[in-house]
PAVEXVEX-348758 format. One record per residue: residue in three letters; chain; x, y, z of N, C-alpha, C in turn. Coordinates in steps of 0.001 Angstrom, whole numbers, always signed. Atoms other than C-alpha are relative to their C-alpha. Layout:
<recs>
rec res Ala chain A n.X X n.Y Y n.Z Z ca.X X ca.Y Y ca.Z Z c.X X c.Y Y c.Z Z
...
</recs>
This chain:
<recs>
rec res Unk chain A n.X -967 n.Y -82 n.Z +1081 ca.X +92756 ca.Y +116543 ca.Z +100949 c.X +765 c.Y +1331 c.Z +78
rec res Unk chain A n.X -373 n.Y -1224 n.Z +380 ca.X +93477 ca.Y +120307 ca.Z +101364 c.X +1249 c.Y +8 c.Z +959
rec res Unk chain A n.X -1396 n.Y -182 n.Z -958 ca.X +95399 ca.Y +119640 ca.Z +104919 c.X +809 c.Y -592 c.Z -450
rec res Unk chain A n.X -1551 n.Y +1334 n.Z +676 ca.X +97489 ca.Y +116562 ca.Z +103102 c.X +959 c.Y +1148 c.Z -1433
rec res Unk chain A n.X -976 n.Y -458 n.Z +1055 ca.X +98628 ca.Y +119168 ca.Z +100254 c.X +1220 c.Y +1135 c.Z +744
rec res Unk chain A n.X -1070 n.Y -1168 n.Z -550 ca.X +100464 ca.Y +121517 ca.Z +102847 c.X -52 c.Y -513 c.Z +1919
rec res Unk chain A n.X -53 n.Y +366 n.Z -1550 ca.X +100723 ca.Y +118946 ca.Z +105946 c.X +863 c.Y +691 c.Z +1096
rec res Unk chain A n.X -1174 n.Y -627 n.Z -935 ca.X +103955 ca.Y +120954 ca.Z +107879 c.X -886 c.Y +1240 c.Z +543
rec res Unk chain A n.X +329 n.Y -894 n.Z -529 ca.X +101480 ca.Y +123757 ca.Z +108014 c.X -1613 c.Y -299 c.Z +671
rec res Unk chain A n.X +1000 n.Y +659 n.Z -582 ca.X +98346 ca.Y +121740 ca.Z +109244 c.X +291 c.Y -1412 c.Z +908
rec res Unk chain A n.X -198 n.Y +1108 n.Z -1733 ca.X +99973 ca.Y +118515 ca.Z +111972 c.X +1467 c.Y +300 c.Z +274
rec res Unk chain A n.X -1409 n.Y +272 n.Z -910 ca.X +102619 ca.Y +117892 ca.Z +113879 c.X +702 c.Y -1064 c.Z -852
rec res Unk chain A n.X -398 n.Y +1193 n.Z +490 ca.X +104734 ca.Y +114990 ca.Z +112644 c.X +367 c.Y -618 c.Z +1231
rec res Unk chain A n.X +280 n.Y +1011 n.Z -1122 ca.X +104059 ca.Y +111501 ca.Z +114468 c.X +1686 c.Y +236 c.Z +240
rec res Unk chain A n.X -1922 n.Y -52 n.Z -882 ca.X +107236 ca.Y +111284 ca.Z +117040 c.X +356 c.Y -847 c.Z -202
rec res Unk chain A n.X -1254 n.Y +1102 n.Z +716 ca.X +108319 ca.Y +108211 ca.Z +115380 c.X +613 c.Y -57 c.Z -1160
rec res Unk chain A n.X -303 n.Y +109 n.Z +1400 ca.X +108853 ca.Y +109602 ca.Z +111883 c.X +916 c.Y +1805 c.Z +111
rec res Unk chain A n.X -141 n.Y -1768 n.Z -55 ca.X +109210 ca.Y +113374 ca.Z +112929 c.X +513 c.Y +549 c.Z -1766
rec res Unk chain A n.X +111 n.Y -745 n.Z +968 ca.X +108989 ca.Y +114333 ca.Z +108947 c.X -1310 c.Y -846 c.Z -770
rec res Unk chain A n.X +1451 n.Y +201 n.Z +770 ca.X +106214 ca.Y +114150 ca.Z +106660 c.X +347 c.Y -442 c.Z -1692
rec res Unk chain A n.X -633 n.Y +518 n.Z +1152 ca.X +108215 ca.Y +112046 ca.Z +103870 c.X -1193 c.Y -1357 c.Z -450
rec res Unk chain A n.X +921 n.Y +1304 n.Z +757 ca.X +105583 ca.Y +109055 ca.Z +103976 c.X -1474 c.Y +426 c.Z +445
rec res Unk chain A n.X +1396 n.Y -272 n.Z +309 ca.X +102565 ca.Y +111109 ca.Z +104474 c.X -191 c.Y +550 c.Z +2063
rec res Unk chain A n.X +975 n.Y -420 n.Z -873 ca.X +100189 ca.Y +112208 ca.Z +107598 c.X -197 c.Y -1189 c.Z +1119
rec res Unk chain A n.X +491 n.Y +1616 n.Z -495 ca.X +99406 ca.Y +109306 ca.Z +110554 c.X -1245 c.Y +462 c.Z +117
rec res Unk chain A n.X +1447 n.Y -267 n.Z +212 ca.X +95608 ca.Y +108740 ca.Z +110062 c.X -384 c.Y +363 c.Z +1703
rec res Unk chain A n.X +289 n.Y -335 n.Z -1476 ca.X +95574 ca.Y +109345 ca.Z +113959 c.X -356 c.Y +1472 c.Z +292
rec res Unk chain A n.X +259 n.Y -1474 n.Z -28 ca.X +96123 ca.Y +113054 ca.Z +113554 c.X -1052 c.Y +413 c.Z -1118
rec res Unk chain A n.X +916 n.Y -467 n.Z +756 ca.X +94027 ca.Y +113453 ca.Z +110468 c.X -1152 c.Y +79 c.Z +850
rec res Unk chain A n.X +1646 n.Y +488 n.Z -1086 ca.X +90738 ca.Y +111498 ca.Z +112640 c.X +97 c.Y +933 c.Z +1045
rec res Unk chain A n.X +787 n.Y -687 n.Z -985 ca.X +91364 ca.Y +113839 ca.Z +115786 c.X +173 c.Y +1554 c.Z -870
rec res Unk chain A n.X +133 n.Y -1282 n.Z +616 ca.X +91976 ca.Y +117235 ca.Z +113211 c.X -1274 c.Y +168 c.Z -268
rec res Unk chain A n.X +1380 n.Y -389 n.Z +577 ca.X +88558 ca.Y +116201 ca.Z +111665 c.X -1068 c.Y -260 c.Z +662
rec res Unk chain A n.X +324 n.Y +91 n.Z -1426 ca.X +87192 ca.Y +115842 ca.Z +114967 c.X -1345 c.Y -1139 c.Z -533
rec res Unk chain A n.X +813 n.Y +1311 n.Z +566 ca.X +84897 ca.Y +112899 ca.Z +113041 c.X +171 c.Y -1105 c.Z +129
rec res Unk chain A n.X -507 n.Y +1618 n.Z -197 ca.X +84452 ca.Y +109111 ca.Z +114015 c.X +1068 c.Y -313 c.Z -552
rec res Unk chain A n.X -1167 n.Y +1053 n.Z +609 ca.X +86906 ca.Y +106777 ca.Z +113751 c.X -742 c.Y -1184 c.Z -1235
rec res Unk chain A n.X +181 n.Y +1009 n.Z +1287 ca.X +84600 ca.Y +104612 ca.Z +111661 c.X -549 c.Y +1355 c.Z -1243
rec res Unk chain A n.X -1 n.Y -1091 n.Z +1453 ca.X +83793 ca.Y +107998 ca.Z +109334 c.X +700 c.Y +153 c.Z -131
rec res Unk chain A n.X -778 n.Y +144 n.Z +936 ca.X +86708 ca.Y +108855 ca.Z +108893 c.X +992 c.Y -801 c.Z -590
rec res Unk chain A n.X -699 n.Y +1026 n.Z +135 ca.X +88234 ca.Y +105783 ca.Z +108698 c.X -509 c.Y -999 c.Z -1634
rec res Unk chain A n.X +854 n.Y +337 n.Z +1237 ca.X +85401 ca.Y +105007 ca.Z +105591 c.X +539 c.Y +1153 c.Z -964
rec res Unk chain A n.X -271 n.Y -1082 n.Z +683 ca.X +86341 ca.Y +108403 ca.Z +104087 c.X +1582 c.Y -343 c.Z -626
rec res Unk chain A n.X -1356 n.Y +72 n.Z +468 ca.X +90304 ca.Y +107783 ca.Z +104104 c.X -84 c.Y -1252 c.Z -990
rec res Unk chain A n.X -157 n.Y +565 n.Z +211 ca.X +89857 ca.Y +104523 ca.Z +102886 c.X -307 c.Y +126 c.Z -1397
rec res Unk chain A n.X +356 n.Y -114 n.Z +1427 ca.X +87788 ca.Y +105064 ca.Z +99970 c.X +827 c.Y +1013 c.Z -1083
rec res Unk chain A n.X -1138 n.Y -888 n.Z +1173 ca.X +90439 ca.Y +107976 ca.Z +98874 c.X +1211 c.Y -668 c.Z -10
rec res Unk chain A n.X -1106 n.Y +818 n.Z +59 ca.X +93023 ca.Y +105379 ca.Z +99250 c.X -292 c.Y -931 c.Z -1335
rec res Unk chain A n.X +211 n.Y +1205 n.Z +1199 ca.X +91165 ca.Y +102299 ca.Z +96981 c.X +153 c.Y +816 c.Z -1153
rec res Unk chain A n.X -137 n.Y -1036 n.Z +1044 ca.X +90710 ca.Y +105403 ca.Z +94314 c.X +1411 c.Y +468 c.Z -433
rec res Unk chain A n.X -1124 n.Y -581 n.Z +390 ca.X +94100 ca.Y +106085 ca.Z +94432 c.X +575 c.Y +1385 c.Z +338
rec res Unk chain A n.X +2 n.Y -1440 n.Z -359 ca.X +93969 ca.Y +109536 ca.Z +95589 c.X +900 c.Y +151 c.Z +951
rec res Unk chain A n.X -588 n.Y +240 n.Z -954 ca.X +95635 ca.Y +108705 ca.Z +98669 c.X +1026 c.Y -798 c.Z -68
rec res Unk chain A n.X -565 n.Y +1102 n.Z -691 ca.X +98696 ca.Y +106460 ca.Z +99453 c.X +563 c.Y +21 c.Z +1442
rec res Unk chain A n.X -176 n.Y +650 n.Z -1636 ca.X +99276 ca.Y +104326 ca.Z +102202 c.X +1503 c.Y -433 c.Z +246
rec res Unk chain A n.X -1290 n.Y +919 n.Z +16 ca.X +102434 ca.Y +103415 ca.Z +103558 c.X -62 c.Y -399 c.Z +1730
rec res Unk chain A n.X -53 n.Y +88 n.Z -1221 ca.X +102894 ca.Y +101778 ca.Z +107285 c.X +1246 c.Y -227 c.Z +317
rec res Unk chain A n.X -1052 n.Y +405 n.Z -559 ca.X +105322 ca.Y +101762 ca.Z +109601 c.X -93 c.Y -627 c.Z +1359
rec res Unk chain A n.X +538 n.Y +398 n.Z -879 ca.X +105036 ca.Y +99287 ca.Z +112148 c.X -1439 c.Y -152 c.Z +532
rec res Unk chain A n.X +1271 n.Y -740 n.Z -32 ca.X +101570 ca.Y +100248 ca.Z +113992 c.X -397 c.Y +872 c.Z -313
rec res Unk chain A n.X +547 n.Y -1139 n.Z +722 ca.X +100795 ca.Y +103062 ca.Z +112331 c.X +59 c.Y +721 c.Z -1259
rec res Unk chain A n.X +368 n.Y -532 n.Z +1267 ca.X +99467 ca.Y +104499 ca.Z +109136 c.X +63 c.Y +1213 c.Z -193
rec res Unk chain A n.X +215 n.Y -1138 n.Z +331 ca.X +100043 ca.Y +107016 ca.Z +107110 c.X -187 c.Y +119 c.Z -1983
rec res Unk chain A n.X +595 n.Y -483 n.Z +1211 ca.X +98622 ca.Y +109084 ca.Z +104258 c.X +616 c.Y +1199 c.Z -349
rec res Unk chain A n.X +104 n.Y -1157 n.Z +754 ca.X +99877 ca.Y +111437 ca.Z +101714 c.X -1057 c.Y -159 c.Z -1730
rec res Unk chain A n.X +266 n.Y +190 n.Z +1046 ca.X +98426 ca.Y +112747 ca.Z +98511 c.X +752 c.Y -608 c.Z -1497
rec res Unk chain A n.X -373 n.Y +541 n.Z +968 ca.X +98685 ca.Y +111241 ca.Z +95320 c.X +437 c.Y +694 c.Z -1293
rec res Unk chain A n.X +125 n.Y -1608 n.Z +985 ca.X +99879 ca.Y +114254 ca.Z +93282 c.X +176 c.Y -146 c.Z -1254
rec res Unk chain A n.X +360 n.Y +590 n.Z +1598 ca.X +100372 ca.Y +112272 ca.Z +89880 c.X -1606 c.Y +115 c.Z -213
rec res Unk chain A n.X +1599 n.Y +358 n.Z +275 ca.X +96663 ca.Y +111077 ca.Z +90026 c.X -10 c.Y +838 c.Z -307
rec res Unk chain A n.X +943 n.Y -1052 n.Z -165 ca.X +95311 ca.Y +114242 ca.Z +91209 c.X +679 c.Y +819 c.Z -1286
rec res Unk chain A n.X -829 n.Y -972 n.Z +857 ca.X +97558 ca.Y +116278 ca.Z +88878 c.X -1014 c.Y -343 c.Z -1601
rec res Unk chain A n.X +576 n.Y +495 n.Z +1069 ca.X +96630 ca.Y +113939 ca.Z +85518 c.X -1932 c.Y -40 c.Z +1
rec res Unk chain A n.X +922 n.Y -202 n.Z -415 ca.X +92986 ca.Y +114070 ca.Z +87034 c.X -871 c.Y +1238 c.Z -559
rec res Unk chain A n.X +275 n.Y -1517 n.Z -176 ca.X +92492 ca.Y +118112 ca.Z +87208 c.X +305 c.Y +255 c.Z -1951
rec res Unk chain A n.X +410 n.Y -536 n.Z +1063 ca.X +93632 ca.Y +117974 ca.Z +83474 c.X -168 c.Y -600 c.Z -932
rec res Unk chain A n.X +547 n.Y +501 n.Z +809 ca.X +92158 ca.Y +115654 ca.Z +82021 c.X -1769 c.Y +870 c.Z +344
rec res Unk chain A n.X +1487 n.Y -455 n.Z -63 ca.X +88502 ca.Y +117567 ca.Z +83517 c.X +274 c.Y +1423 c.Z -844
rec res Unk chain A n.X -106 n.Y -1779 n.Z +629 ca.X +90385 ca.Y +121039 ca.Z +82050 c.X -39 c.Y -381 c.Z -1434
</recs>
């Protein structure tokens, strides 16, 4: 979650989108977090069903940004 809030300064952007308008491709997240493809592929997913995450695809490939409503309404509803 911490690299998705300041992605330009943690990946590259995939060379078919070259900006980070619909999020992260889960390709670079999985080799950043140098963790399975089925961990972190269980990890993204479950911050996706939660909402935390959205998904958007383009063609073959997925991507993830944060959900900064949620998280936002989230953080103060616990404050």
């Amino acid at each position: 979650m911490e690299w998705l809030k300041d992605p330009e300064n943690n990946f590259l952007p995939h060379e078919s989108l070259r900006n980070f308008d619909d999020g992260v491709c889960i390709t670079h997240i999985k080799d950043k977090s140098g963790l399975s493809q089925s961990t972190i592929s269980t990890y993204l997913t479950n911050m996706e069903k939660c909402g935390l995450l959205i998904l958007t695809r383009h063609g073959k490939w997925s991507y993830l940004k944060r959900n900064e409503k949620l998280i936002k309404e989230y953080t103060d509803f616990l404050r």
